[in-house]
PyMOL Python script that loads the backbone (N, CA, C, O; Angstrom):
from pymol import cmd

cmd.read_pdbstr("""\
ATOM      1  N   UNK A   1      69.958  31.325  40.438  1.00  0.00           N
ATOM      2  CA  UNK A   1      69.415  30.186  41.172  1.00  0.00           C
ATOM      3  C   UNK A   1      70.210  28.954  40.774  1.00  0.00           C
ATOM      4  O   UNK A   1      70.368  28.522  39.632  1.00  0.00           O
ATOM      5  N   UNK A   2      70.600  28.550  41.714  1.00  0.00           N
ATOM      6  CA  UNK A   2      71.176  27.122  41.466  1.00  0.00           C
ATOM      7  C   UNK A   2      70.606  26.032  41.172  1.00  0.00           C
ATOM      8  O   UNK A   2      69.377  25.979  41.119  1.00  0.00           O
ATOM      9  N   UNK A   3      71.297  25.075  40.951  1.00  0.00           N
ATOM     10  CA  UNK A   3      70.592  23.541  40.487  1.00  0.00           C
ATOM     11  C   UNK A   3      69.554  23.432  41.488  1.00  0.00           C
ATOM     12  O   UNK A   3      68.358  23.625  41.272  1.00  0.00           O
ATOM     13  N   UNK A   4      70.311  22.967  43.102  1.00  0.00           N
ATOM     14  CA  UNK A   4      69.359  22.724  44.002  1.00  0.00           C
ATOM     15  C   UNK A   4      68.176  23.492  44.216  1.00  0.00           C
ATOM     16  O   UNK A   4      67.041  23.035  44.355  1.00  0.00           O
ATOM     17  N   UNK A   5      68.485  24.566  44.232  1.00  0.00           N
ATOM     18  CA  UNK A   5      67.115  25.583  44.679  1.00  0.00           C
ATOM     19  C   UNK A   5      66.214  25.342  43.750  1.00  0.00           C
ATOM     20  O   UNK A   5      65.025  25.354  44.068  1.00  0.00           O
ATOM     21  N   UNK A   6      66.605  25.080  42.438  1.00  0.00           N
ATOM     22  CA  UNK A   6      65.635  25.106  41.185  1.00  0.00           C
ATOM     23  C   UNK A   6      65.077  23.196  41.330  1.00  0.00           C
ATOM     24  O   UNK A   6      64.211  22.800  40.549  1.00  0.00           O
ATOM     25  N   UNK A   7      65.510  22.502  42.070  1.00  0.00           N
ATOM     26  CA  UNK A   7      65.007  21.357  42.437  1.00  0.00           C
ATOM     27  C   UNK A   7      63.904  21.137  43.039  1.00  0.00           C
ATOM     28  O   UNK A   7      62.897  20.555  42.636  1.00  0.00           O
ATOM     29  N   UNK A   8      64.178  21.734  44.239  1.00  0.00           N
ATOM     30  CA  UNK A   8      63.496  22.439  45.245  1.00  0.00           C
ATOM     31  C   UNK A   8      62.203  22.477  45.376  1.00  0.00           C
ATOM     32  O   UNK A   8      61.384  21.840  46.039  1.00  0.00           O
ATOM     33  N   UNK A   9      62.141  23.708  44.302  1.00  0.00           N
ATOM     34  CA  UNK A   9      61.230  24.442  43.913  1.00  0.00           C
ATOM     35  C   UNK A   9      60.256  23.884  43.013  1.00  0.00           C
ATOM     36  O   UNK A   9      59.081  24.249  42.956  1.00  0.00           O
ATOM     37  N   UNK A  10      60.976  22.671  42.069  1.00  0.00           N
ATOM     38  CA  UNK A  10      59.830  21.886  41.231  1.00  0.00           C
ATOM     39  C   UNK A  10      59.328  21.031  42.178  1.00  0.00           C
ATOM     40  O   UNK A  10      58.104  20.923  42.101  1.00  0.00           O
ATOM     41  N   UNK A  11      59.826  20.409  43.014  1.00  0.00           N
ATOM     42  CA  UNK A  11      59.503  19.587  44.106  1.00  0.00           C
ATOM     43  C   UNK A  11      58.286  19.821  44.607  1.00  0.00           C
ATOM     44  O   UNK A  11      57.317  19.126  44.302  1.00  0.00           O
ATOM     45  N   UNK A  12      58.217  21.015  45.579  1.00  0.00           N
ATOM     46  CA  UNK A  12      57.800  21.204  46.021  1.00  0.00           C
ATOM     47  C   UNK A  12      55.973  22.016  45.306  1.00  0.00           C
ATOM     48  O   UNK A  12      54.940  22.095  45.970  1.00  0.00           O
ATOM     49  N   UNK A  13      56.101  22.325  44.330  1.00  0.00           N
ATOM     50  CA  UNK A  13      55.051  22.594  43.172  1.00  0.00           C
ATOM     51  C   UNK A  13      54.387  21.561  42.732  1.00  0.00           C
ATOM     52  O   UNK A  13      53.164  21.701  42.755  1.00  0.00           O
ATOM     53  N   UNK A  14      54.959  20.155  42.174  1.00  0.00           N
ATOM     54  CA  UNK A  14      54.745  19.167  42.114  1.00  0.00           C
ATOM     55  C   UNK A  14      53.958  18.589  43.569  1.00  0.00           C
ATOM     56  O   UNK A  14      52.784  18.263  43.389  1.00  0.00           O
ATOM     57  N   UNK A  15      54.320  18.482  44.530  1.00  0.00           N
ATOM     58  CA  UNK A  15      53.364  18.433  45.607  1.00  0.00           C
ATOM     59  C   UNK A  15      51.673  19.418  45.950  1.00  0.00           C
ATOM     60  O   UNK A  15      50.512  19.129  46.240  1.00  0.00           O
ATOM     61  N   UNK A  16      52.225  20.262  45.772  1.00  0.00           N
ATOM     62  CA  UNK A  16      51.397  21.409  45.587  1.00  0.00           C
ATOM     63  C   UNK A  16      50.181  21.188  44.414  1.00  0.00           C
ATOM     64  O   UNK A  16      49.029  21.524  44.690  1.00  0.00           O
ATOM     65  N   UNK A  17      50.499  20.632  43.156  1.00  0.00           N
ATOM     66  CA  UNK A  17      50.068  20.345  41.811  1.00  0.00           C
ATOM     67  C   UNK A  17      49.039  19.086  42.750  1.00  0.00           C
ATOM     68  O   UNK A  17      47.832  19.222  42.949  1.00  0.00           O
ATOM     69  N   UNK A  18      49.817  17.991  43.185  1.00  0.00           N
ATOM     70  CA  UNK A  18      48.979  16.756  43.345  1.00  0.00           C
ATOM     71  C   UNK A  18      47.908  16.697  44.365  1.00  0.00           C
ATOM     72  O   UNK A  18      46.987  15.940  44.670  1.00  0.00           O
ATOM     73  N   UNK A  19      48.525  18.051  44.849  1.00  0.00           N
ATOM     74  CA  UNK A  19      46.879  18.145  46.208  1.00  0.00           C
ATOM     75  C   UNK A  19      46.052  19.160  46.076  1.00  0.00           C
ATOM     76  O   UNK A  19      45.225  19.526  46.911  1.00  0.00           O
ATOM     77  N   UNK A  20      46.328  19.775  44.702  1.00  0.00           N
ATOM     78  CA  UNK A  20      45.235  20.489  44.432  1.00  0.00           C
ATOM     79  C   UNK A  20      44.160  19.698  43.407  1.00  0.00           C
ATOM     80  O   UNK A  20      42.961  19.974  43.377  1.00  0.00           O
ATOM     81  N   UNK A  21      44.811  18.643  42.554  1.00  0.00           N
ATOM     82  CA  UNK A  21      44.507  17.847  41.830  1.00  0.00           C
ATOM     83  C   UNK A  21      43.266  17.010  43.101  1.00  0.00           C
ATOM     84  O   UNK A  21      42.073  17.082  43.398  1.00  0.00           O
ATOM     85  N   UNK A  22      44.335  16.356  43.455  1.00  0.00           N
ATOM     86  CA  UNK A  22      43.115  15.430  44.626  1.00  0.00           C
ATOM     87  C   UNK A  22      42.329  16.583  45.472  1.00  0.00           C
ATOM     88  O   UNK A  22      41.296  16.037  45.859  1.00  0.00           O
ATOM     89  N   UNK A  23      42.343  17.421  45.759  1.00  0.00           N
ATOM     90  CA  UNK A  23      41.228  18.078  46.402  1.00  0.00           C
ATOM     91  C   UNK A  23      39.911  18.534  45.135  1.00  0.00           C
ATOM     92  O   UNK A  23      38.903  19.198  45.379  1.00  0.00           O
ATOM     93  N   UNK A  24      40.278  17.996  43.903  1.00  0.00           N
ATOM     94  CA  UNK A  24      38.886  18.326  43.233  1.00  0.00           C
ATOM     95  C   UNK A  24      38.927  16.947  42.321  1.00  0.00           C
ATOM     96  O   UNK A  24      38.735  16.696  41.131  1.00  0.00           O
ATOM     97  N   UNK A  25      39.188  16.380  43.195  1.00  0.00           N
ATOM     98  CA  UNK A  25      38.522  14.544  43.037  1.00  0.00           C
ATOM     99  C   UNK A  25      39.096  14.344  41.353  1.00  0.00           C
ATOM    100  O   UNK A  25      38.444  13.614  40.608  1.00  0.00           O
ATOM    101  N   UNK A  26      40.589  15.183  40.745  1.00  0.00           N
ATOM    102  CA  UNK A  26      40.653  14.579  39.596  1.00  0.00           C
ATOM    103  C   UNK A  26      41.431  13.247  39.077  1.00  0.00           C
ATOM    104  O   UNK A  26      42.590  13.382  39.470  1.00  0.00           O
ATOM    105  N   UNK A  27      41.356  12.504  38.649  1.00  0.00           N
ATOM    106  CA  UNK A  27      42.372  11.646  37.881  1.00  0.00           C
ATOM    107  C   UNK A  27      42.824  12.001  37.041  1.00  0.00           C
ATOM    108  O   UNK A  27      42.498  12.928  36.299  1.00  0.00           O
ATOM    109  N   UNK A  28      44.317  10.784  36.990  1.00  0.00           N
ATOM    110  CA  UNK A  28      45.777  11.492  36.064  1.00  0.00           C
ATOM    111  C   UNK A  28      45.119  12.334  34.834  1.00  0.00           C
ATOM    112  O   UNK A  28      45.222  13.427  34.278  1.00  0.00           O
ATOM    113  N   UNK A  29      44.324  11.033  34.764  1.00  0.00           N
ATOM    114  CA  UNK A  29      43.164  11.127  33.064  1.00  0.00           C
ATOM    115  C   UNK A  29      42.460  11.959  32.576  1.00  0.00           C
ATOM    116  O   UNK A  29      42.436  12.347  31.408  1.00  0.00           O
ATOM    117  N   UNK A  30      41.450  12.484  34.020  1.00  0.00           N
ATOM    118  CA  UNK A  30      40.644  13.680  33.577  1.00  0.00           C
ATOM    119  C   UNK A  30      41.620  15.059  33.947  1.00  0.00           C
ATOM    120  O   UNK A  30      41.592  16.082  33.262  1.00  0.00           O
ATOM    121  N   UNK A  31      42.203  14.937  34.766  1.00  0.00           N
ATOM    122  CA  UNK A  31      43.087  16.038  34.248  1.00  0.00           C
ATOM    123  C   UNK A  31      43.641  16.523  33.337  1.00  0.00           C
ATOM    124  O   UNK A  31      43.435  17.602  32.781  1.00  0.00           O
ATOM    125  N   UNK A  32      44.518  15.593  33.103  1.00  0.00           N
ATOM    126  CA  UNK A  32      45.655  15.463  31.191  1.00  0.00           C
ATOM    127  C   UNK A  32      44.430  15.942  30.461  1.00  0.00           C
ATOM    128  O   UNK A  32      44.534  16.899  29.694  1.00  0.00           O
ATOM    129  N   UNK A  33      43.271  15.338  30.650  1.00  0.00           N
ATOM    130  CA  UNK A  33      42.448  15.757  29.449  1.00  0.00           C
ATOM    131  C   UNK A  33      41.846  17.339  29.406  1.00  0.00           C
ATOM    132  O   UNK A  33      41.727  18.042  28.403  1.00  0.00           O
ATOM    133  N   UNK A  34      41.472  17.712  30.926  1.00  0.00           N
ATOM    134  CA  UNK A  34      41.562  19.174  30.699  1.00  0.00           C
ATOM    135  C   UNK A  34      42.172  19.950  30.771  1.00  0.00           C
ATOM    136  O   UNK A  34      41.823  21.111  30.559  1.00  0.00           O
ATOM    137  N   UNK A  35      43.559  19.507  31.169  1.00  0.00           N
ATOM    138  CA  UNK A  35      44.608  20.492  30.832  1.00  0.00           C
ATOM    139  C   UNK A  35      45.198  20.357  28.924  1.00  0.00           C
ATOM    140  O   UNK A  35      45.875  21.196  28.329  1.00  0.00           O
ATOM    141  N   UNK A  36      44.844  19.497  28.557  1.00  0.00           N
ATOM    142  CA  UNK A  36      44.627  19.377  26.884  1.00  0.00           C
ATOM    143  C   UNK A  36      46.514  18.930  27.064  1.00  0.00           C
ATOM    144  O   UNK A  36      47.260  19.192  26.121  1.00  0.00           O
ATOM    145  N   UNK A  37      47.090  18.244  28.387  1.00  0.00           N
ATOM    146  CA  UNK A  37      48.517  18.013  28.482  1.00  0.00           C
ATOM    147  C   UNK A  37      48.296  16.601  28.350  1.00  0.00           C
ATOM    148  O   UNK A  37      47.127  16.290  28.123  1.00  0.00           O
ATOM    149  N   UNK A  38      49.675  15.067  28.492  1.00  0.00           N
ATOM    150  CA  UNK A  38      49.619  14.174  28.545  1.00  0.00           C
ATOM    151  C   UNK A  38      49.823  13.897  30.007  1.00  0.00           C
ATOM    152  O   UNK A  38      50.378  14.619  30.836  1.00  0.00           O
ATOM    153  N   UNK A  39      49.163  12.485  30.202  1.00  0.00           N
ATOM    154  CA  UNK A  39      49.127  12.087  31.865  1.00  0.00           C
ATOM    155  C   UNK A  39      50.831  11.651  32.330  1.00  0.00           C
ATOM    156  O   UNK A  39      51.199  11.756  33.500  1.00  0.00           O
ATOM    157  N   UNK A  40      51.743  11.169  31.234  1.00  0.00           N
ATOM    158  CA  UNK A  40      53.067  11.594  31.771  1.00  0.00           C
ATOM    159  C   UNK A  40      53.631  12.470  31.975  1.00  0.00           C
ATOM    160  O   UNK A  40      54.506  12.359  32.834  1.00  0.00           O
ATOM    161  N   UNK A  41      53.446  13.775  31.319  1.00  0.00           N
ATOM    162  CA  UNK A  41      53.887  14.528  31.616  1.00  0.00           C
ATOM    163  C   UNK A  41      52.912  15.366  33.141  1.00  0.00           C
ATOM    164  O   UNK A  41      53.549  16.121  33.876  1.00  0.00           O
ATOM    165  N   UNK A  42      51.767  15.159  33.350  1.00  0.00           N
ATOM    166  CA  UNK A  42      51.104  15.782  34.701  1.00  0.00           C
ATOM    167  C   UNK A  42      52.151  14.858  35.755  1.00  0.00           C
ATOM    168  O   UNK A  42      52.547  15.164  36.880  1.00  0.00           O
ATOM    169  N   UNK A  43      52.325  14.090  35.249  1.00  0.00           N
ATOM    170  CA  UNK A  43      53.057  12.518  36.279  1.00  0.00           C
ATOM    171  C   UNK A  43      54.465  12.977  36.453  1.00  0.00           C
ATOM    172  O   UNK A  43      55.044  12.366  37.352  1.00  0.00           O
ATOM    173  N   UNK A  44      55.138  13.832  35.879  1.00  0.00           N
ATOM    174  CA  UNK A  44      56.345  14.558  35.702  1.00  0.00           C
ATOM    175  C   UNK A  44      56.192  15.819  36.753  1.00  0.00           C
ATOM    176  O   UNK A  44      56.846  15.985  37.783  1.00  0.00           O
ATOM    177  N   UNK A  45      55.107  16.702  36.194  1.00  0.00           N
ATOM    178  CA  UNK A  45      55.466  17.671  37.106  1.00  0.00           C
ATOM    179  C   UNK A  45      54.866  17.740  38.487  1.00  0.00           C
ATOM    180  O   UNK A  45      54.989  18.643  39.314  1.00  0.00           O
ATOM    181  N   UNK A  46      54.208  16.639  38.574  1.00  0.00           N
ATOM    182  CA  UNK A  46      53.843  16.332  40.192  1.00  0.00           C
ATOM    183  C   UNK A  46      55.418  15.429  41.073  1.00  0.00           C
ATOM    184  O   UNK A  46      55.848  15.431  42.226  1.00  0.00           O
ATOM    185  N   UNK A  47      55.751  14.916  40.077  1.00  0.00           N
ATOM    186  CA  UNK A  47      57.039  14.322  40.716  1.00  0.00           C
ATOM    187  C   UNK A  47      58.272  15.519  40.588  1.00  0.00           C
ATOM    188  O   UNK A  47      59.361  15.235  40.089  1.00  0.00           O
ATOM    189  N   UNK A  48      58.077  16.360  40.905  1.00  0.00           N
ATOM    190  CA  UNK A  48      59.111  17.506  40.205  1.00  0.00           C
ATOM    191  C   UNK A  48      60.181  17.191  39.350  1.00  0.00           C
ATOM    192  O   UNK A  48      61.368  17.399  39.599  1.00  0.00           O
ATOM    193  N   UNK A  49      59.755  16.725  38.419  1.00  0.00           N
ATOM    194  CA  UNK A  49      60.511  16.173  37.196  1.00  0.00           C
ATOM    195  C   UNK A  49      60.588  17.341  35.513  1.00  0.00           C
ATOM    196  O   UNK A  49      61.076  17.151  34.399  1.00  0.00           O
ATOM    197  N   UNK A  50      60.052  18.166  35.961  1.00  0.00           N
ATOM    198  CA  UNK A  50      59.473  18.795  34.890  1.00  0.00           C
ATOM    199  C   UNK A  50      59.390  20.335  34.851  1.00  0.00           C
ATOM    200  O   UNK A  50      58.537  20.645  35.682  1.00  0.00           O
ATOM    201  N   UNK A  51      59.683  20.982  34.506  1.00  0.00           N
ATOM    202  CA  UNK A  51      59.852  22.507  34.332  1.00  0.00           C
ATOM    203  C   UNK A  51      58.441  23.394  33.664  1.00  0.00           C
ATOM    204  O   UNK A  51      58.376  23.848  32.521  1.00  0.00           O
ATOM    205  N   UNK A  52      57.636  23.459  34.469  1.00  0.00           N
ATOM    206  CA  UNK A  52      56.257  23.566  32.856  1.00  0.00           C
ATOM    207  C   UNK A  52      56.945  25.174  32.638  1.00  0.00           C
ATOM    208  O   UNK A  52      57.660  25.956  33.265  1.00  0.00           O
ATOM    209  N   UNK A  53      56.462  25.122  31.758  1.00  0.00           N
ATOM    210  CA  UNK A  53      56.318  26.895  30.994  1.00  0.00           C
ATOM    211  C   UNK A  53      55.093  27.443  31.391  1.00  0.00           C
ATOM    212  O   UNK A  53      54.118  26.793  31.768  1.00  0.00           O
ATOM    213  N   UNK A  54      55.189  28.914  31.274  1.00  0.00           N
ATOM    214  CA  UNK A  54      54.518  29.241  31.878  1.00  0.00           C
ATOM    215  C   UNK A  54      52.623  29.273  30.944  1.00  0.00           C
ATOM    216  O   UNK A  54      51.538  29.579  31.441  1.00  0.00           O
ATOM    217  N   UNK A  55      52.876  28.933  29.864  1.00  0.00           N
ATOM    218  CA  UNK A  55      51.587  28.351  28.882  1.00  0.00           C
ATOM    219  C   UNK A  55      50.968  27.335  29.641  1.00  0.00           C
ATOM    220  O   UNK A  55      49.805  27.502  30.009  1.00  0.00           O
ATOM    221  N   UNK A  56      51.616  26.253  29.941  1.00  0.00           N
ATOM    222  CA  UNK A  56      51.356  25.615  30.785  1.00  0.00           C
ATOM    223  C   UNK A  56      50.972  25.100  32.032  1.00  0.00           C
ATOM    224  O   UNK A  56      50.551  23.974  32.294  1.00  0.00           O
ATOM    225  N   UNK A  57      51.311  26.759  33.305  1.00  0.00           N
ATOM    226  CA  UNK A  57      50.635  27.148  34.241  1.00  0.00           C
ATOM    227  C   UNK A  57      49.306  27.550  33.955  1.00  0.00           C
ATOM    228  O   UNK A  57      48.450  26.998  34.646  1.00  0.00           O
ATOM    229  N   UNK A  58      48.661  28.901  32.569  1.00  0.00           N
ATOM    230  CA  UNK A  58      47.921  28.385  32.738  1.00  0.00           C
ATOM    231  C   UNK A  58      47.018  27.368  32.377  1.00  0.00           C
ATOM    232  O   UNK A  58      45.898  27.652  32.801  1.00  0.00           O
ATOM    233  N   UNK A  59      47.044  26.289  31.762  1.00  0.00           N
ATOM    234  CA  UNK A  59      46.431  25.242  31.320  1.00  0.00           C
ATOM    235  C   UNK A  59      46.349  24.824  32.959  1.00  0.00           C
ATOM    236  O   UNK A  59      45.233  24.912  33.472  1.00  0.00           O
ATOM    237  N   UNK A  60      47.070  24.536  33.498  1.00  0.00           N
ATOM    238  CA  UNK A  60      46.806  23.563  34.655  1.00  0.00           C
ATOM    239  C   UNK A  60      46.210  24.433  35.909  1.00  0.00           C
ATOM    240  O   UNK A  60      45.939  24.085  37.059  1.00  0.00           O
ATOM    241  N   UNK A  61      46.110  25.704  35.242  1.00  0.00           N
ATOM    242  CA  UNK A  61      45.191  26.623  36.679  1.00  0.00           C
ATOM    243  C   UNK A  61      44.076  26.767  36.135  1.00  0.00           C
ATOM    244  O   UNK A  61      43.156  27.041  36.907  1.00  0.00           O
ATOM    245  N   UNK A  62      43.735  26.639  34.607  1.00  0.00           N
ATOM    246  CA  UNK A  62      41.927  26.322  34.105  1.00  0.00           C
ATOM    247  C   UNK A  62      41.703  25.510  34.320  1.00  0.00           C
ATOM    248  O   UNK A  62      40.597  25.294  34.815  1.00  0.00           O
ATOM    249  N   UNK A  63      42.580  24.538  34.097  1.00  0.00           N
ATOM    250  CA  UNK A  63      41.907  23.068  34.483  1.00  0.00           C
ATOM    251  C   UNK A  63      41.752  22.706  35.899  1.00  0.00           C
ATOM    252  O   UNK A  63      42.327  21.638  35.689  1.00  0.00           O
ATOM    253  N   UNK A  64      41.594  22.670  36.647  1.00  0.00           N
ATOM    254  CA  UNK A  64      41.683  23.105  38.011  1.00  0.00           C
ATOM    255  C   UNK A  64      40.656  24.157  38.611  1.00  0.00           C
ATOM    256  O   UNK A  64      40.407  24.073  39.814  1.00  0.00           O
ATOM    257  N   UNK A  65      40.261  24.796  38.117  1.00  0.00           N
ATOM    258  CA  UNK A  65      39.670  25.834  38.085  1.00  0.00           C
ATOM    259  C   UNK A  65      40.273  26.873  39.786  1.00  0.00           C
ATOM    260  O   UNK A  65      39.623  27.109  40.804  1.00  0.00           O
ATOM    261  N   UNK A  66      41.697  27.247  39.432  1.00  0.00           N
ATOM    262  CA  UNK A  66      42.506  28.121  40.505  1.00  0.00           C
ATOM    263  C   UNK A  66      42.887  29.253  39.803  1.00  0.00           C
ATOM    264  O   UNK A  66      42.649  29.474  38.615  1.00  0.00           O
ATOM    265  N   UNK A  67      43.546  30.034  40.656  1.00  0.00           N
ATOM    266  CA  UNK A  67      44.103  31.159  39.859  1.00  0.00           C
ATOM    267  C   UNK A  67      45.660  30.781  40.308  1.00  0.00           C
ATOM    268  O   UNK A  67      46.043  30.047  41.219  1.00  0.00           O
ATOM    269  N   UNK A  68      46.487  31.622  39.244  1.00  0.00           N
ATOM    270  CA  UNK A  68      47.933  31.095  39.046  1.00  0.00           C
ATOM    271  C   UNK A  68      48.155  31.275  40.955  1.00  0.00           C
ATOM    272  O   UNK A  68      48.388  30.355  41.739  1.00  0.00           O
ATOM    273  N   UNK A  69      48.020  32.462  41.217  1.00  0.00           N
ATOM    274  CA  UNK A  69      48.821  32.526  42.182  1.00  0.00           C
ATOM    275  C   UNK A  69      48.371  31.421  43.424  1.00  0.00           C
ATOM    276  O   UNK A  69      48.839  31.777  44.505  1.00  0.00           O
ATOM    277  N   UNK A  70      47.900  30.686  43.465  1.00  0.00           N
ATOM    278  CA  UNK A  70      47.681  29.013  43.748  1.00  0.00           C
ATOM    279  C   UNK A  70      48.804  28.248  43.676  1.00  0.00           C
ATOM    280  O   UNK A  70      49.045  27.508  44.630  1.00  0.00           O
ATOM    281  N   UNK A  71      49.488  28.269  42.811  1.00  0.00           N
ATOM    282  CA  UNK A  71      50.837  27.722  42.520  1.00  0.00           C
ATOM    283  C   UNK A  71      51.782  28.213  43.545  1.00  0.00           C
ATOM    284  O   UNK A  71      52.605  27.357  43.871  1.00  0.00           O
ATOM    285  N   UNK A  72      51.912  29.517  44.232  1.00  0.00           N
ATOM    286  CA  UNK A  72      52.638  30.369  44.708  1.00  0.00           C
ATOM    287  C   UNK A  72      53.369  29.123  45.665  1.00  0.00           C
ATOM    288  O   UNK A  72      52.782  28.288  46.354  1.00  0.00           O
ATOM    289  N   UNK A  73      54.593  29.266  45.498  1.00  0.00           N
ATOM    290  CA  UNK A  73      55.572  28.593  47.032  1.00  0.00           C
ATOM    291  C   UNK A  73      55.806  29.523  47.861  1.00  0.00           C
ATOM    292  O   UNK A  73      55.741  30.664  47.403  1.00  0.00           O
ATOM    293  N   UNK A  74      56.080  29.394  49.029  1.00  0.00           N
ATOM    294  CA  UNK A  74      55.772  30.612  50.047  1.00  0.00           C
ATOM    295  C   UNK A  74      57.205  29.883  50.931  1.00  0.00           C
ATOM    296  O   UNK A  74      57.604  30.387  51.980  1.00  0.00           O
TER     297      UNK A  74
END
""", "prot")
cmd.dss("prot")
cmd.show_as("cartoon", "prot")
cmd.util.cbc("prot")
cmd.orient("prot")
């Protein structure tokens, strides 16, 4: 995978991340806090700035209360 595609792809997750976020009414704040992550870094990978690991998928699919494959880009 190349640079771009791997751009792409955070991009577009990061979008994905921020409207699953706003569809369960969270802020930067109460999120970061139940994903036990910091609100710059949620602010990162909604801007596709950020690569999470996959520890980190699931933190942000409990917190959320989704299952990973929610994340899925199609």
């Amino acid at each position: 995978m190349n640079d771009s595609q791997e751009d792409k792809i955070l991009k577009e997750f990061g979008k994905k991340l921020e409207k699953l976020r706003k569809a369960k009414k969270l802020s930067y704040r109460n999120f970061a806090y139940a994903a036990d992550l910091s609100v710059s870094y949620i602010q990162k990978l909604e801007a596709g700035d950020s690569n999470p690991s996959y520890t980190t998928l699931l933190k942000l699919a409990e917190a959320l209360n989704v299952e990973l494959n929610e994340f899925a880009i199609k």
